[in-house]
C-alpha positions as CSV (number, residue, x, y, z in Angstrom):
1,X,-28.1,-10.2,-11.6
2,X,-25.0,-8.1,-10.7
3,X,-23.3,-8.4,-14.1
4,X,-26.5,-6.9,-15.8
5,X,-27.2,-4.6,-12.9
6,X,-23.5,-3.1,-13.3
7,X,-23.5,-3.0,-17.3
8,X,-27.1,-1.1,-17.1
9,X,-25.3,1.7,-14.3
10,X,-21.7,1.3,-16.1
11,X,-21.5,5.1,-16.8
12,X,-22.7,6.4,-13.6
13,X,-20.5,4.2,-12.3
14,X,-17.7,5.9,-14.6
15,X,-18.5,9.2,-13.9
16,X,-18.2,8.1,-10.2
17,X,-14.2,7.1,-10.7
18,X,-13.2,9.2,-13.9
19,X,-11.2,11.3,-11.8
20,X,-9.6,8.8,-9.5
21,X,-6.3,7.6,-9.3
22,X,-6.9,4.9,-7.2
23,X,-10.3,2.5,-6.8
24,X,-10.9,-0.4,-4.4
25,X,-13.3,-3.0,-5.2
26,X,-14.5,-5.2,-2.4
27,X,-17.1,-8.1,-2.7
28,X,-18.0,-11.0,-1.7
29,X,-17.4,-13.5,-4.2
30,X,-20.2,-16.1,-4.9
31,X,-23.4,-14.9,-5.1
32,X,-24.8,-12.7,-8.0
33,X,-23.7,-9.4,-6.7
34,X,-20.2,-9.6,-5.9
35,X,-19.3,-11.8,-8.5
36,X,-20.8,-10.5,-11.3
37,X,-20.3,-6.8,-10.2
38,X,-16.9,-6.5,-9.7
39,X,-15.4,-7.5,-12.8
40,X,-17.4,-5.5,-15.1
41,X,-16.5,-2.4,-12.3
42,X,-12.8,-3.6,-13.0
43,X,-12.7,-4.0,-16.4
44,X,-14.7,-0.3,-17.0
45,X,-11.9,1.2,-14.7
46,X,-9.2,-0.1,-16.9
47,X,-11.0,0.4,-20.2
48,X,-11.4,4.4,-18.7
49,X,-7.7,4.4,-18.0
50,X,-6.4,3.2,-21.3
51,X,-8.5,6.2,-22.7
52,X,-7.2,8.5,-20.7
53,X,-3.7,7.5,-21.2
54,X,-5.1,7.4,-24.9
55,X,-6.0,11.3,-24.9
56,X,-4.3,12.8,-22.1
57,X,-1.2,11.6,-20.5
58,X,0.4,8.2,-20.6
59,X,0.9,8.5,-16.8
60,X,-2.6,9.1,-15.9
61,X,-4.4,5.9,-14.8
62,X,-6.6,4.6,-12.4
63,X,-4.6,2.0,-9.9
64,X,-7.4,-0.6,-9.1
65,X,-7.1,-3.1,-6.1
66,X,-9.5,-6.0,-5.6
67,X,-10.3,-7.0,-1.9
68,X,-12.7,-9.8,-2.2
69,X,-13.7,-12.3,0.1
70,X,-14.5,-16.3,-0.7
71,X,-17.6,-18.0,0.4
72,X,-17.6,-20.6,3.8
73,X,-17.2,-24.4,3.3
74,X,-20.6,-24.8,4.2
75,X,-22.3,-22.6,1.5
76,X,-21.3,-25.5,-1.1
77,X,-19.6,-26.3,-3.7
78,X,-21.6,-24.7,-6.6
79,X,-21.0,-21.8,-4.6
80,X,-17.4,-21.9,-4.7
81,X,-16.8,-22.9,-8.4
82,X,-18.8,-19.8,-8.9
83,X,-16.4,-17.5,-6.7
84,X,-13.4,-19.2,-8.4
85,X,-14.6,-18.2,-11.8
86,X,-15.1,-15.1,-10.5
87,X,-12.1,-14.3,-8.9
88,X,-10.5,-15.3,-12.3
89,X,-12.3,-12.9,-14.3
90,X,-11.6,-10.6,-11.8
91,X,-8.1,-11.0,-11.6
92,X,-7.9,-10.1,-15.5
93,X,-8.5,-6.4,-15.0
94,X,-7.5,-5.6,-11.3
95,X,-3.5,-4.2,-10.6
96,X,-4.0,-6.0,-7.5
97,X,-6.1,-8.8,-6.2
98,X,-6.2,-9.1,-1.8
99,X,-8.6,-12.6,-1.1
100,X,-9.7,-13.6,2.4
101,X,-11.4,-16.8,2.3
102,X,-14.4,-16.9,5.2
103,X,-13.2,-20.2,5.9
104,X,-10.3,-19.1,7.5
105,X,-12.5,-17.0,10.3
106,X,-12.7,-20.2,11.9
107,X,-9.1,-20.4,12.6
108,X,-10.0,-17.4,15.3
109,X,-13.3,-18.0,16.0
110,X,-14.3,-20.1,19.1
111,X,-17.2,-21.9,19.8
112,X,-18.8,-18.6,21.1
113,X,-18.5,-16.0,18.2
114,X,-21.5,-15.3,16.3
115,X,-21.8,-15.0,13.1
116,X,-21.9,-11.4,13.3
117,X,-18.4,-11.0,15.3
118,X,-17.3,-13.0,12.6
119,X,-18.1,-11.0,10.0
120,X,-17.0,-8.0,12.1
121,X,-13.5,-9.6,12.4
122,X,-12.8,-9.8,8.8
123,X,-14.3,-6.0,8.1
124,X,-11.7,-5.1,10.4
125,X,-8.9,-6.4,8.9
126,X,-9.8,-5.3,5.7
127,X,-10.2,-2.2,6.7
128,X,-6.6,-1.8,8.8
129,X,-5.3,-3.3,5.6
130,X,-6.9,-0.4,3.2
131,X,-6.3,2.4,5.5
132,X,-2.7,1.3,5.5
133,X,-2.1,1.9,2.0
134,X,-4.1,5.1,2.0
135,X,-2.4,6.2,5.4
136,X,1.3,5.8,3.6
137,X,0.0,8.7,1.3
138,X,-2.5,11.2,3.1
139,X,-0.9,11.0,6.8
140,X,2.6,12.7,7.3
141,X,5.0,10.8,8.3
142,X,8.9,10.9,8.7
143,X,9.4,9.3,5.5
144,X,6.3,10.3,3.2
145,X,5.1,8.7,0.3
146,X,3.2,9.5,-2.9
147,X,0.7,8.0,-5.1
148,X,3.9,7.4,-7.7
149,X,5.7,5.0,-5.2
150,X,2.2,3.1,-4.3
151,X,1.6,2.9,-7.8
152,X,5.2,1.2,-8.6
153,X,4.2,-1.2,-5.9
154,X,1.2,-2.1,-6.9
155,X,0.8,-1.7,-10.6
156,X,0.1,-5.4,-12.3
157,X,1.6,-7.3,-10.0
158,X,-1.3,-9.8,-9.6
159,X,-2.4,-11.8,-6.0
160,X,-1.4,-9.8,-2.6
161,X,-1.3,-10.3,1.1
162,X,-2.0,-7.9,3.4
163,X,-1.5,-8.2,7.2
164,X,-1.3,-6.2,10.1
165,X,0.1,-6.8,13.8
166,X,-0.1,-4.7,17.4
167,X,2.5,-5.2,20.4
168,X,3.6,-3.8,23.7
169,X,6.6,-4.6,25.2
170,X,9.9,-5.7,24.8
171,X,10.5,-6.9,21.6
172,X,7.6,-4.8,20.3
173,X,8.7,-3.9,16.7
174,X,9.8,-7.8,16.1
175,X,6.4,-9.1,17.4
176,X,4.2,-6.9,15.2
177,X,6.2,-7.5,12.1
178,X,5.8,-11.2,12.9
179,X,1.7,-10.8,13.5
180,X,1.6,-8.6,10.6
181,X,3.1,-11.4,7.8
182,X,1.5,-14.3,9.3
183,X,-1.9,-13.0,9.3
184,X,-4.6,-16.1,9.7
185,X,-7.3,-15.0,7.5
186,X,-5.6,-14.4,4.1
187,X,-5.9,-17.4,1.9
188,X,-2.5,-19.3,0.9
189,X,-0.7,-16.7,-0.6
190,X,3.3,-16.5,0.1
191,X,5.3,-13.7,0.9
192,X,7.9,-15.6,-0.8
193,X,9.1,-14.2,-4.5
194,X,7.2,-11.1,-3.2
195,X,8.5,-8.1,-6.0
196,X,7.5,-5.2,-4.0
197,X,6.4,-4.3,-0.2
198,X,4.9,-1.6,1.2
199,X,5.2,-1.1,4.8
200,X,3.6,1.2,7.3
201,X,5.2,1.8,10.5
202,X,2.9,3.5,13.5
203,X,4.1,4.4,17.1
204,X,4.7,6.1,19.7
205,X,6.9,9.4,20.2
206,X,9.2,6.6,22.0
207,X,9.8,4.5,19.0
208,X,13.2,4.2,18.3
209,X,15.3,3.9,14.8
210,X,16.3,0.3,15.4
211,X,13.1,-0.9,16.3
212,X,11.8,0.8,12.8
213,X,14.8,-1.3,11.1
214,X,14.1,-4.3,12.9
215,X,10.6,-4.8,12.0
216,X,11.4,-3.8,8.7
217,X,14.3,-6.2,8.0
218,X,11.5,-8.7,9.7
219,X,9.1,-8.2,7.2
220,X,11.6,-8.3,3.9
């Protein structure tokens, strides 16, 4: 239903994102929607960017991330294989592809969350995660970054973690870092043989230069 919903709206959708540089797609793999949306979204977006690099400029494209979510244990096997095959087709035309199995809510869910704070839990970090990126180039900061340097990062470089952390305290900077890359949500995806970071640092007018360096040196 997705698929044939998103083929029959596939040039309002382009004429939505023709003049982007960069497009998130977020779904929730699984079902009909998600799963058969997102790909033909993804694979418009980089069919509209070799044309553009076709006809205009070879550095014009669209930078497209995936942030897609997998479906509970419960919901079933058949369920699963079908995200799985989705997230592989998916995976074909995104630059970048974020996955936060629901599964993993348990891990800071108690017996008392509903499913609603559940769901709340992982919208949040997704959007922390997304607003980080976006932050490093619309928010001035002492060291400021442009769409090139994102897109360096980013371009075709496959599965990605993303993970944020708060602290307070002594040893502030180390403890964030350390919340930040061992986020409990994101499915099983190492930092390890990682060939680019991106990292946004926010604090205080008291935040000093080594604690910037030490949470940065934590994180590479």
């Amino acid at each position: 239903v997705g698929k044939g919903a998103a083929e029959e709206s596939i040039d309002e959708i382009l004429d939505h994102i023709k003049d982007s540089h960069m497009l998130f797609i977020t779904a929730g793999m699984g079902g009909g929607t998600g799963t058969g949306a997102a790909p033909v979204i993804a694979k418009a977006a980089r069919e509209a960017k070799a044309a553009v690099r076709d006809k205009v400029s070879k550095e014009k494209k669209i930078l497209t991330v995936g942030v897609v979510t997998k479906p509970f244990g419960f919901e079933g096997v058949r369920r699963m294989k079908i995200a799985e095959l989705g997230l592989e087709e998916l995976q074909k035309y995104v630059d970048t592809l974020i996955v936060i199995p629901n599964q993993n809510l348990f891990r800071i869910a108690n017996e008392k969350t509903t499913f609603s704070d559940a769901f709340k839990l992982a919208d949040n970090v997704l959007h922390i995660g997304i607003r980080g990126v976006t932050d490093l180039m619309v928010m001035p900061g002492l060291i400021n970054l442009d769409f090139a340097d994102i897109e360096t990062v980013m371009s075709e470089m496959g599965k990605a973690m993303i993970g944020t952390g708060e602290a307070e305290g002594e040893d502030r900077a180390i403890s964030a870092a350390e919340a930040a890359i061992s986020n409990p949500l994101l499915d099983n995806v190492s930092m390890k043989g990682a060939r680019g970071v991106l990292i946004n640092i926010t604090g205080g007018g008291d935040m000093t230069l080594f604690e910037v360096d030490s949470a940065a040196n934590r994180v590479r």
